[in-house]
C-alpha positions as CSV (number, residue, x, y, z in Angstrom):
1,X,39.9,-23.6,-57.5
2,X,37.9,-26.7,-58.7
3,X,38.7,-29.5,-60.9
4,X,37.0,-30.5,-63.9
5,X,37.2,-33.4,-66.3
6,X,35.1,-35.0,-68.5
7,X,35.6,-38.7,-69.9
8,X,34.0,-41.0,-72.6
9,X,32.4,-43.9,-71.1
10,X,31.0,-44.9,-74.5
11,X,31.9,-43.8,-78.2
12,X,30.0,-45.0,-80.8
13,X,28.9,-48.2,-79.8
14,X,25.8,-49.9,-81.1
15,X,23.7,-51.1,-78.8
16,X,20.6,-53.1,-79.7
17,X,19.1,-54.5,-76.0
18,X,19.8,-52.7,-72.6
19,X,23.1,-51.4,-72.4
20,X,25.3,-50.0,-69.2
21,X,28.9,-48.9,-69.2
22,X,32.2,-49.6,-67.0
23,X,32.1,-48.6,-63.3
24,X,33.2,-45.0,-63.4
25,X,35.7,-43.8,-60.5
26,X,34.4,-40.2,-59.5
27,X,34.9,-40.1,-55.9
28,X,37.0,-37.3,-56.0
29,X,34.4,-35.2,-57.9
30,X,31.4,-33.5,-55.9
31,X,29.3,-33.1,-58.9
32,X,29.0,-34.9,-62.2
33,X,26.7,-33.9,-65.7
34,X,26.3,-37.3,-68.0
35,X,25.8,-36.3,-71.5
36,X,24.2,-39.4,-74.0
37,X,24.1,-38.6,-77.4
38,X,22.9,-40.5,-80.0
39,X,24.4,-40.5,-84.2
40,X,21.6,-41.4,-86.8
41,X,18.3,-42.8,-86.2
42,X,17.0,-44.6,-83.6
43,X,14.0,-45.2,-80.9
44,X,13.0,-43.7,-77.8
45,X,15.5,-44.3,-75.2
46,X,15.5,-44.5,-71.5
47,X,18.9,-43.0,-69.9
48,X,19.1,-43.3,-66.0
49,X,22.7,-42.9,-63.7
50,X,23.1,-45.6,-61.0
51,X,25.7,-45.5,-58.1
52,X,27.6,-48.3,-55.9
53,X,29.7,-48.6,-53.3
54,X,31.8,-51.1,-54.2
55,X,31.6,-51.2,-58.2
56,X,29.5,-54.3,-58.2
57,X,26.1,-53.6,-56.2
58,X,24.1,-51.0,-58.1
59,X,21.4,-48.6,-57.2
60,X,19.6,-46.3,-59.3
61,X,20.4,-41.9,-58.5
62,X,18.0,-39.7,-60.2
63,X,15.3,-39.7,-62.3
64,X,15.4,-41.2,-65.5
65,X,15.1,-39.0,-69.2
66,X,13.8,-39.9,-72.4
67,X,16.0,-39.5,-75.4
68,X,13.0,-39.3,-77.8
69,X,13.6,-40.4,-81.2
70,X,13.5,-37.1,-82.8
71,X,16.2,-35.8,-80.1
72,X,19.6,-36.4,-80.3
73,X,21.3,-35.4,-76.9
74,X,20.2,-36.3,-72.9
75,X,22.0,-35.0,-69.9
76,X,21.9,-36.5,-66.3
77,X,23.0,-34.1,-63.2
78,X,24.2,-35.8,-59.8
79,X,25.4,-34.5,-56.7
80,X,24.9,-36.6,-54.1
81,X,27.1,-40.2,-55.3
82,X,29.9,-42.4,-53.8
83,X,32.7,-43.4,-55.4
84,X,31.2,-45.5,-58.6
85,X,28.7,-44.0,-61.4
86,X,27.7,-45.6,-64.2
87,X,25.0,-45.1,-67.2
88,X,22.3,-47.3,-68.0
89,X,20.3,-47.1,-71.6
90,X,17.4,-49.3,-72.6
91,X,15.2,-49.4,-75.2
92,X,17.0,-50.5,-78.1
93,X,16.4,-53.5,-79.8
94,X,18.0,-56.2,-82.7
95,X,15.2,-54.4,-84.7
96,X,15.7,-50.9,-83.7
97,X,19.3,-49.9,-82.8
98,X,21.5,-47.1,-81.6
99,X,24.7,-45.8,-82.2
100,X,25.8,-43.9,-78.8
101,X,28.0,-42.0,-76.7
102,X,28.6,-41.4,-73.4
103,X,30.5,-38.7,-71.4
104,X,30.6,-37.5,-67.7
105,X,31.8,-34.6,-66.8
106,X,33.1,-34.5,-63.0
107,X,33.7,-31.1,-61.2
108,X,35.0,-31.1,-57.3
């Protein structure tokens, strides 16, 4: 039987320049979906997953996705990662922000 659990790496948080969250421990997990979802208005937005070794040194995994402005929700899949994930959004700015939140959802 495999585990699942799914944690908030971001909830809510404005962001208005590029944006990435905490180191994320998933090296139990042999699979992971990231879900960014966005509340209200706000541009198009480039979400991307990175990995590390170490929790310091990071390396993009996977392509990146637009979160267009009339879309609300992005999800990321990985299955090939170390230890460390984290999620990286860009594209907002002072004069276009975004209100977002973050979850991953590790299965293994």
């Amino acid at each position: 039987m495999q585990t699942t659990y799914t944690s908030v790496l971001a909830r809510r948080v404005v962001i208005d320049g590029d944006f990435a969250t905490l180191p994320y421990e998933a090296g139990w997990a042999s699979e992971a979906v990231v879900f960014v979802q966005t509340e209200g208005e706000h541009p198009d937005l480039s979400v991307a997953t990175e990995i590390s070794p170490d929790g310091i040194h990071w390396i993009r995994r996977g392509p990146v996705q637009t979160l267009a402005a009339s879309e609300d929700i992005a999800e990321l899949a990985l299955t090939t990662f170390g230890n460390w994930l984290r999620v990286t959004v860009t594209g907002a700015s002072p004069e276009a922000t975004a209100r977002i939140l973050i979850h991953v959802n590790g299965k293994g």
